[in-house]
MARBA-3410 file (N, C-alpha, C, O; in Angstrom, 1 decimal):
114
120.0,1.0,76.5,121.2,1.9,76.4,120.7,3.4,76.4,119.7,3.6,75.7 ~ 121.4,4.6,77.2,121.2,5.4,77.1,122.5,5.9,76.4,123.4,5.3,75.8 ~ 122.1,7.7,77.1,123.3,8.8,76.5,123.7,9.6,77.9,122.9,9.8,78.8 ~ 125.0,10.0,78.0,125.0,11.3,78.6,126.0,11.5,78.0,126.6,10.9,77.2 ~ 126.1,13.0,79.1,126.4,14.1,78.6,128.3,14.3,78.8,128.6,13.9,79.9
129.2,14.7,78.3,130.7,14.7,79.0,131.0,16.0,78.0,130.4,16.7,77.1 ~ 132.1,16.1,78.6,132.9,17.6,78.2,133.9,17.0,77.3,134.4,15.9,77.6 ~ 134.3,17.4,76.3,135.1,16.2,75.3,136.7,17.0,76.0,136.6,17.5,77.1 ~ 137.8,17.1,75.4,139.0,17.3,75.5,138.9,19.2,74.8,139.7,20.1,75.4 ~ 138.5,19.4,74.3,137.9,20.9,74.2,137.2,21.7,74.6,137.3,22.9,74.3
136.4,21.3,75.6,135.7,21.4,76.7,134.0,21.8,75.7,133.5,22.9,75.8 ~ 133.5,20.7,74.8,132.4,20.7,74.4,132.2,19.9,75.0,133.0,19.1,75.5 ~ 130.3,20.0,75.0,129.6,18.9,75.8,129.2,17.9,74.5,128.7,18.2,73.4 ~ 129.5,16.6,75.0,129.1,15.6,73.9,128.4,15.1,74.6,128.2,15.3,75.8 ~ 127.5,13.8,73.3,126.7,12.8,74.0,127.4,11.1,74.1,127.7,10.5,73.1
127.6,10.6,75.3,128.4,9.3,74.6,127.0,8.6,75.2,126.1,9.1,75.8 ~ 127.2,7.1,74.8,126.2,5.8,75.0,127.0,5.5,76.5,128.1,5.8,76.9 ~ 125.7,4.7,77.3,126.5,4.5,78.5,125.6,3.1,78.4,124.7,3.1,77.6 ~ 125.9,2.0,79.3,125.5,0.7,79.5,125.7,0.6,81.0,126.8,0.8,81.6 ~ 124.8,0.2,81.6,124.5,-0.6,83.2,126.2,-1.3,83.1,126.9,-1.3,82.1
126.5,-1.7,84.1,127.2,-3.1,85.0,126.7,-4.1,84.1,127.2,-4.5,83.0 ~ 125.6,-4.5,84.8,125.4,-5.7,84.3,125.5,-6.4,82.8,125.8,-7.5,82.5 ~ 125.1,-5.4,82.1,125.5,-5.5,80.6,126.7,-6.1,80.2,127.0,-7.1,79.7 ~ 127.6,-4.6,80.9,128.8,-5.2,80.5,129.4,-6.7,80.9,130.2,-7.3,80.1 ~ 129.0,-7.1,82.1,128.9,-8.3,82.3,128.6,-9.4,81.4,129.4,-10.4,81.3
127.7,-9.3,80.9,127.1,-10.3,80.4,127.7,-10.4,78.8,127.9,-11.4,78.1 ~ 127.8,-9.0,78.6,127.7,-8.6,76.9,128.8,-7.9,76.9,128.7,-6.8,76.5 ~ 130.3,-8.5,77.5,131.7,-7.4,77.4,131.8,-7.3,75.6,131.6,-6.1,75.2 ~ 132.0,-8.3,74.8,132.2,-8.3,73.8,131.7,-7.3,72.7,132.3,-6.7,71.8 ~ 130.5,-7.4,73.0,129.4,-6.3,72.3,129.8,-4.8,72.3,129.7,-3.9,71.5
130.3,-5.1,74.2,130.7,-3.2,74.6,131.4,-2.4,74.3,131.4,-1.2,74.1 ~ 132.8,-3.8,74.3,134.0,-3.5,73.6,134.0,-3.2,72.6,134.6,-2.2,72.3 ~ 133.3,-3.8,71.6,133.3,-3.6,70.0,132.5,-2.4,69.6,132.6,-2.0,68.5 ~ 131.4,-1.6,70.5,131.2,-0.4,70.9,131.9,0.5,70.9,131.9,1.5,70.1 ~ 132.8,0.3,71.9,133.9,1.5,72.4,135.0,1.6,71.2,135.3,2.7,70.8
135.4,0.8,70.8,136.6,0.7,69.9,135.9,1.0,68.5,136.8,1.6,67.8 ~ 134.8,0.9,67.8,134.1,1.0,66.5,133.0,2.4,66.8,132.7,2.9,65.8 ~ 132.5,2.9,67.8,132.0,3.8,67.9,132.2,5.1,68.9,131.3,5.9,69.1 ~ 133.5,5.1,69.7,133.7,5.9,71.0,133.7,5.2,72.3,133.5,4.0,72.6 ~ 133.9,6.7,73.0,133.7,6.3,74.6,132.1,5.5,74.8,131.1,5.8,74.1
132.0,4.6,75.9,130.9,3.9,76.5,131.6,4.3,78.2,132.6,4.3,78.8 ~ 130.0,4.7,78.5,129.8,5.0,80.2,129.6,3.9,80.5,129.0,3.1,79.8 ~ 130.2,3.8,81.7,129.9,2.1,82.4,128.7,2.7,83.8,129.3,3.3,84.7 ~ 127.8,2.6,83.9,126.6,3.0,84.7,126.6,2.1,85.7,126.9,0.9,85.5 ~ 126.3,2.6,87.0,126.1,1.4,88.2,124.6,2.4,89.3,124.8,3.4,90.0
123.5,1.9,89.1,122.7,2.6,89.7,122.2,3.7,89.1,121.5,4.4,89.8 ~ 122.5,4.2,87.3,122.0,5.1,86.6,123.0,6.3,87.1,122.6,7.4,87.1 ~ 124.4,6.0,87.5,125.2,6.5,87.6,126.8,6.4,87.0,127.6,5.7,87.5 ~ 127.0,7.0,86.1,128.5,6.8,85.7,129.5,6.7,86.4,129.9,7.6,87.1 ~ 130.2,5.4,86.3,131.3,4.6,87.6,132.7,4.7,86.4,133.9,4.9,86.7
132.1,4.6,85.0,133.9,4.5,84.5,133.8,4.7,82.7,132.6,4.7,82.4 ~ 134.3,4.8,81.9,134.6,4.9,81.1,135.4,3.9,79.5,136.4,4.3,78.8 ~ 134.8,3.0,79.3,135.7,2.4,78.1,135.7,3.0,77.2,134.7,3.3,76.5 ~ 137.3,3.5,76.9,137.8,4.0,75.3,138.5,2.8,74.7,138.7,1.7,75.2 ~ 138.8,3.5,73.2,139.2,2.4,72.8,141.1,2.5,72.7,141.3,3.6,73.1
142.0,2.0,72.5,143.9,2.0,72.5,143.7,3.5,71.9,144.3,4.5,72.4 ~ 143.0,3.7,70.8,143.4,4.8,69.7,142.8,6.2,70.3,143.1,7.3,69.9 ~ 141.9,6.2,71.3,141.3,7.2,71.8,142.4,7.6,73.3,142.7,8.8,73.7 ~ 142.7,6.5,73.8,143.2,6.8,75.0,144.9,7.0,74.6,145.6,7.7,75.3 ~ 145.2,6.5,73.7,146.8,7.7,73.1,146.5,9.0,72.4,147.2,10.0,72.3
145.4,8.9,72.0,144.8,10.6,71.7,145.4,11.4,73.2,146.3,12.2,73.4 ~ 144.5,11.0,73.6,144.2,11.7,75.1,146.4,11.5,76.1,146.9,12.4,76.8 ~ 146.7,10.4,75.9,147.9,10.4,76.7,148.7,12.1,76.0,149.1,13.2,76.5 ~ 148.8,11.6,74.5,149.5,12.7,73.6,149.3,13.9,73.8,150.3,14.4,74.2 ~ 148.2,14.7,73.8,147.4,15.6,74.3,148.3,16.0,75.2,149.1,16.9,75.0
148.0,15.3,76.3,148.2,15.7,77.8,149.6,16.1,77.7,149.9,17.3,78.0 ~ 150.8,15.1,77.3,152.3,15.2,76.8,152.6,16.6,76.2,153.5,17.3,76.7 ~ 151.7,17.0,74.8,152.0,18.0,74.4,151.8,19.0,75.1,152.7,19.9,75.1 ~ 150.8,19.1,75.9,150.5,20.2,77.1,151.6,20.8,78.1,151.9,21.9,78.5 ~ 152.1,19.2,78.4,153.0,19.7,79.3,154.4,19.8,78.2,155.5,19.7,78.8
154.6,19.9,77.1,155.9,19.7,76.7,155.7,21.2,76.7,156.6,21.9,77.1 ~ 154.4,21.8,76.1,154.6,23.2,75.9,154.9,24.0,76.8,155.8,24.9,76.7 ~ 154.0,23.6,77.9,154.4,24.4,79.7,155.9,24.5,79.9,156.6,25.3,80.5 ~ 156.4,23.1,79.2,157.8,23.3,79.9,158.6,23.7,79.4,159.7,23.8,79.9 ~ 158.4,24.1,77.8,159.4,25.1,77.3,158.7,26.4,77.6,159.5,27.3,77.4
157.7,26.8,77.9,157.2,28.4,77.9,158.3,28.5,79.6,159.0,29.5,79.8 ~ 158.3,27.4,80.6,159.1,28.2,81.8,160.5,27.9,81.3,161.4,28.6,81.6 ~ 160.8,27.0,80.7,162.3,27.4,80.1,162.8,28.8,79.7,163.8,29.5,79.9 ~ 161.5,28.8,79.0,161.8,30.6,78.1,161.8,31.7,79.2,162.7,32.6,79.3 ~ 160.8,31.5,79.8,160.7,32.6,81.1,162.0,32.5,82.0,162.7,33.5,82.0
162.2,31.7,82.5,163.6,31.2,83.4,164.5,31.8,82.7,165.2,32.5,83.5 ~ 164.9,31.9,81.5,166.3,31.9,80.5,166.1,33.5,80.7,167.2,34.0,81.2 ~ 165.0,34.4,80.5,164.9,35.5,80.4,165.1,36.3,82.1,165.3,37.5,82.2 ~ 165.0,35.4,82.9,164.9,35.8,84.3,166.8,35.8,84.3,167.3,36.5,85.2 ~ 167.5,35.3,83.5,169.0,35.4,84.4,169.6,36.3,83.7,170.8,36.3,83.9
169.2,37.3,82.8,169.9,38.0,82.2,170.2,39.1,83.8,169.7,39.1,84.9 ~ 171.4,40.1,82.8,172.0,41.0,84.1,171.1,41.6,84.3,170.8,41.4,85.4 ~ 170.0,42.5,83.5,169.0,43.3,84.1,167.8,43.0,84.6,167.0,43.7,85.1 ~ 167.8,41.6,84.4,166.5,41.4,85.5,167.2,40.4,86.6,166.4,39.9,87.4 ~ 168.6,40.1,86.9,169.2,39.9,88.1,169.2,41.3,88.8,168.7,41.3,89.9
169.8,42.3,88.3,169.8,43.9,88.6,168.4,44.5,89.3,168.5,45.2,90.2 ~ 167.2,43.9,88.7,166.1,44.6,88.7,165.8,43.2,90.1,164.8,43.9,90.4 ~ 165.8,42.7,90.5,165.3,41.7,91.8,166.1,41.9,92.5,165.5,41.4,93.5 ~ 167.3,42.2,92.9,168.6,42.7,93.9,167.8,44.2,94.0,167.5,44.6,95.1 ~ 167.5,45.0,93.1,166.7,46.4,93.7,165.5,46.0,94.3,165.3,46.8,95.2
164.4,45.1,94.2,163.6,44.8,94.6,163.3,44.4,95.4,162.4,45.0,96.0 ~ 164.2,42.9,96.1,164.6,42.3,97.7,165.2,43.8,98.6,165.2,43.8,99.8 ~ 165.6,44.7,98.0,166.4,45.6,98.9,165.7,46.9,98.9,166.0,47.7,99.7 ~ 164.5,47.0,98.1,163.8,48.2,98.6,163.2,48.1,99.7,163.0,47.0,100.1 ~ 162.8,49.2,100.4,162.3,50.0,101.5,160.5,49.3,101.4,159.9,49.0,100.3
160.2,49.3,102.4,158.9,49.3,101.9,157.6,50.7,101.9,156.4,50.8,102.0 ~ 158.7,51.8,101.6,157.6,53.1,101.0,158.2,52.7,99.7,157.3,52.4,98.9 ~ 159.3,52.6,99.2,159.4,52.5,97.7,158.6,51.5,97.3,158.1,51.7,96.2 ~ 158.3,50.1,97.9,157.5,49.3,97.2,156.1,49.5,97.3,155.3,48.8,96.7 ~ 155.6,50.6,98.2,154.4,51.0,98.2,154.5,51.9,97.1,153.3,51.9,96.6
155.0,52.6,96.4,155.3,53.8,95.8,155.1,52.7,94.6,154.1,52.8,93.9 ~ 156.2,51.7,94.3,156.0,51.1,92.6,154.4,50.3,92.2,153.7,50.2,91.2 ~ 154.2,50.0,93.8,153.0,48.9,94.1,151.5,49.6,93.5,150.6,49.0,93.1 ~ 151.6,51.3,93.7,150.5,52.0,93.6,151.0,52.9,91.8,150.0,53.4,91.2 ~ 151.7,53.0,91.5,152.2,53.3,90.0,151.5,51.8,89.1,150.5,51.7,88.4
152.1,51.1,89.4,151.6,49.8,88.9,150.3,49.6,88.7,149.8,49.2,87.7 ~ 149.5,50.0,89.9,148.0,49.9,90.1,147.6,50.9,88.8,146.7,50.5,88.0 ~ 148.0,51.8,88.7,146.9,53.1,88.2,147.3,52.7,86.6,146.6,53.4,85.8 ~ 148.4,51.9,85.9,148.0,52.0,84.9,147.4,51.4,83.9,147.2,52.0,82.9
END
């Protein structure tokens, strides 16, 4: 059994145990009770990592995670959206679509310098 290396969900580099194919083959039982009692196990094929066993409690970690990520995303564009229909920033993009393009060169280089 070796180690390598993975980026955990925080983006640190960890060390997990990895096992050949064949192992797992022979010795699912053992690998399983690995993954579930001690973490992720690399599944190796040629001294190459092909796949990953977590255990139920690691892989709803990781589903939740991901959920929360997007639950956040999708209220931060709710918030942005809600703030986009007020009258002054409808007011301010009807001036926008309808400027000239010296005036949008004119706001485009104001914008730059500050």
């Amino acid at each position: 059994m070796s180690t390598l290396t993975f980026r955990n969900k925080l983006g640190e580099l960890i060390d997990i145990r990895s096992v050949p194919a064949t192992r797992l083959k022979n010795a699912f039982a053992s690998v399983l009770d690995m993954a579930v009692r001690g973490g992720p196990v690399a599944i190796t094929k040629h001294d190459s990592a092909k796949a990953i066993l977590i255990s139920v409690d690691e892989f709803d970690a990781l589903v939740n995670q991901r959920a929360s990520s997007l639950d956040a995303l999708g209220a931060q564009f709710d918030g942005l959206l809600a703030r986009m229909q007020t009258a002054k920033s409808k007011k301010g993009m009807d001036s926008a679509f309808n400027a000239s393009p010296q005036v949008l060169g004119r706001a485009a280089v104001k914008a730059a310098r500050k």
